[in-house]
C-alpha positions in Angstrom: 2.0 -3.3 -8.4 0.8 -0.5 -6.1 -2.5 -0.8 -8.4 -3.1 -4.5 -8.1 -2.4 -4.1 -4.0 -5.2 -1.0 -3.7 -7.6 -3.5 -5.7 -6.4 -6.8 -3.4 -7.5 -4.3 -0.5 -10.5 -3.1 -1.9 -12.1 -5.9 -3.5 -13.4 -8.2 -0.2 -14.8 -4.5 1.3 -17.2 -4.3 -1.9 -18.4 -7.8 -1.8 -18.8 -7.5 2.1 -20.6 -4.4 1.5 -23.2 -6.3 -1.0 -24.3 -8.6 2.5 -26.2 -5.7 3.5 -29.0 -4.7 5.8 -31.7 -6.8 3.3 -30.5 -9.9 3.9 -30.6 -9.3 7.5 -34.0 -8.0 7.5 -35.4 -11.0 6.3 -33.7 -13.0 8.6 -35.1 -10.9 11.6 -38.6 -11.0 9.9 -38.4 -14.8 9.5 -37.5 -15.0 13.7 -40.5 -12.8 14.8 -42.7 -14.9 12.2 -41.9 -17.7 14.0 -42.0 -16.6 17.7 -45.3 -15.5 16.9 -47.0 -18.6 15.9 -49.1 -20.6 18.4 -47.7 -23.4 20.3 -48.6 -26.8 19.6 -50.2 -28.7 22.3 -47.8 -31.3 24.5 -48.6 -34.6 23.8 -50.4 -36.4 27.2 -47.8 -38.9 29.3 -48.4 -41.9 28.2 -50.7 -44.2 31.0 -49.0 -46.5 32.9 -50.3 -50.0 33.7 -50.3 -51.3 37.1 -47.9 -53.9 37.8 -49.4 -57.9 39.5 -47.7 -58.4 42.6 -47.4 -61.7 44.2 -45.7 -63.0 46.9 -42.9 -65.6 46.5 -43.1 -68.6 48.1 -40.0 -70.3 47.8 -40.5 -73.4 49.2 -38.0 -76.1 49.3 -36.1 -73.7 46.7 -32.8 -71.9 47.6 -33.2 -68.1 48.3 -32.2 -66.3 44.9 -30.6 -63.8 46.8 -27.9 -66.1 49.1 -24.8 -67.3 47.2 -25.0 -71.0 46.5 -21.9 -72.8 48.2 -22.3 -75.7 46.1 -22.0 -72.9 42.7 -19.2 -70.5 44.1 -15.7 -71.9 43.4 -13.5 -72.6 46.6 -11.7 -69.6 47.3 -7.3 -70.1 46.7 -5.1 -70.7 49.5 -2.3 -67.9 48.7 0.7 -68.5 50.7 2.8 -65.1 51.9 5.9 -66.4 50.7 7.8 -62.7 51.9 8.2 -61.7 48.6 6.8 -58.4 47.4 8.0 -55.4 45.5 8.2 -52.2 47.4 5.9 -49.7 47.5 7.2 -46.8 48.6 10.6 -46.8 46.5 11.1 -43.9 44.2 10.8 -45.4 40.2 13.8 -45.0 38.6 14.0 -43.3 34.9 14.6 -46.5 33.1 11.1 -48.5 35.0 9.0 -46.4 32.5 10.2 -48.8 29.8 9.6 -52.6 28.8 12.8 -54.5 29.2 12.1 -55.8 26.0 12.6 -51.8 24.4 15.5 -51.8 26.1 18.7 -52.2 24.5 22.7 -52.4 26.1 25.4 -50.7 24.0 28.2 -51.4 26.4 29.8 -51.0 29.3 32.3 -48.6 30.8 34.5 -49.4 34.1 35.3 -46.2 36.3 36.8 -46.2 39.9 36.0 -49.8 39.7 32.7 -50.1 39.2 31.1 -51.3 36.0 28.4 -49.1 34.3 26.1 -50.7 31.4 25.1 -48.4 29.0 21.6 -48.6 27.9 19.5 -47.0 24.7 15.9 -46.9 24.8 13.5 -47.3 22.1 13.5 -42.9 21.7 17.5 -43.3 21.7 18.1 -41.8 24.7 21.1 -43.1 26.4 21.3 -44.2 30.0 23.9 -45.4 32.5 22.9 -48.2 35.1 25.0 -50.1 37.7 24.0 -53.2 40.0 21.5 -52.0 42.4 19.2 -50.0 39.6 16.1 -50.9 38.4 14.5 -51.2 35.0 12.0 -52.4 33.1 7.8 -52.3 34.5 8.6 -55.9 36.5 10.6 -54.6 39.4 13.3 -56.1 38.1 17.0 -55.3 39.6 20.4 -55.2 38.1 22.0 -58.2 39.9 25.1 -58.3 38.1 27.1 -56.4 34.6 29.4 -58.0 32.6 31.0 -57.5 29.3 28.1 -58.7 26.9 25.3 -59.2 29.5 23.1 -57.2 32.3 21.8 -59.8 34.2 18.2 -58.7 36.3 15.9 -60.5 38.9 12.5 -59.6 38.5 9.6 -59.9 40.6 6.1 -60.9 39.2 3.0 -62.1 40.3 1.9 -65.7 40.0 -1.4 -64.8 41.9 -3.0 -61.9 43.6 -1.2 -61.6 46.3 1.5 -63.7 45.2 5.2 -63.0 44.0 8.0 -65.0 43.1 11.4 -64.0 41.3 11.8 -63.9 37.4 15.8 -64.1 36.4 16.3 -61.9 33.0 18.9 -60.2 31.5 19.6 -57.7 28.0 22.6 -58.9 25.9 25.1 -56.8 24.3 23.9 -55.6 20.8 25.4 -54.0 17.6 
């Protein structure tokens, strides 16, 4: 065993020791070979032809360079209807998620308030109440009751514009 472990050790050494000083010789031979040769002459620029100019008369023609009324759609009226999600409010853990990923387990009633238990789509389990949020639309736990977590989402119908979306996750086995 000892025998076949000397020759295991042994054996890439030799055969490292056959790339020797030759090979590398050559090589450096083959780099000075090359360094030394004349260099070949840069090929000229190619010449560049003059451009015509003119001078544009536009004449009873629109100016290319103003938008056309007549061309540009009317811009939309968007009403501020008040409706906007906030900004500034801290995501919750659960808004990382589609509410379609989501999925309630059940619910649990302590010190009277009703919890909905919610998996996501990695298993991880969650509790939410009404007041939390979920899901990437804003949307708001309204209401929880035994089968259903009811939420009010808000979306937008136009830039600018928002209106509410009801939605809700049923109870699943």
């Amino acid at each position: 065993m000892t025998r076949h472990l000397s020759l295991f050790v042994l054996l890439p050494s030799l055969l490292l020791g056959g790339c020797g000083d030759d090979e590398m010789s050559k090589l450096q031979d083959y780099v000075r070979e090359i360094k030394a040769r004349p260099p070949k002459p840069v090929d000229p620029l190619p010449e560049i032809k003059p451009v015509e100019t003119f001078v544009y008369e536009p004449g009873d023609r629109r100016d290319p360079f103003v938008p056309d009324a007549q061309a540009m759609p009317p811009e939309p009226v968007v009403e501020d209807n008040g409706l906007a999600p906030n900004p500034n409010r801290r995501k919750e853990d659960l808004e990382q998620f589609p509410l379609d990923s989501l999925r309630m387990v059940g619910t649990l009633d302590q010190d009277n308030i009703r919890w909905g238990l919610i998996r996501n789509n990695e298993g991880i389990l969650y509790r939410v109440k009404a007041g939390n949020y979920m899901g990437t639309n804003n949307g708001q736990i309204t209401s929880i009751d035994e089968t259903t977590i009811h939420v009010t989402e808000i979306v937008s119908d136009a830039p600018g514009r928002w209106r509410e979306r009801p939605a809700s996750l049923a109870l699943t086995q």
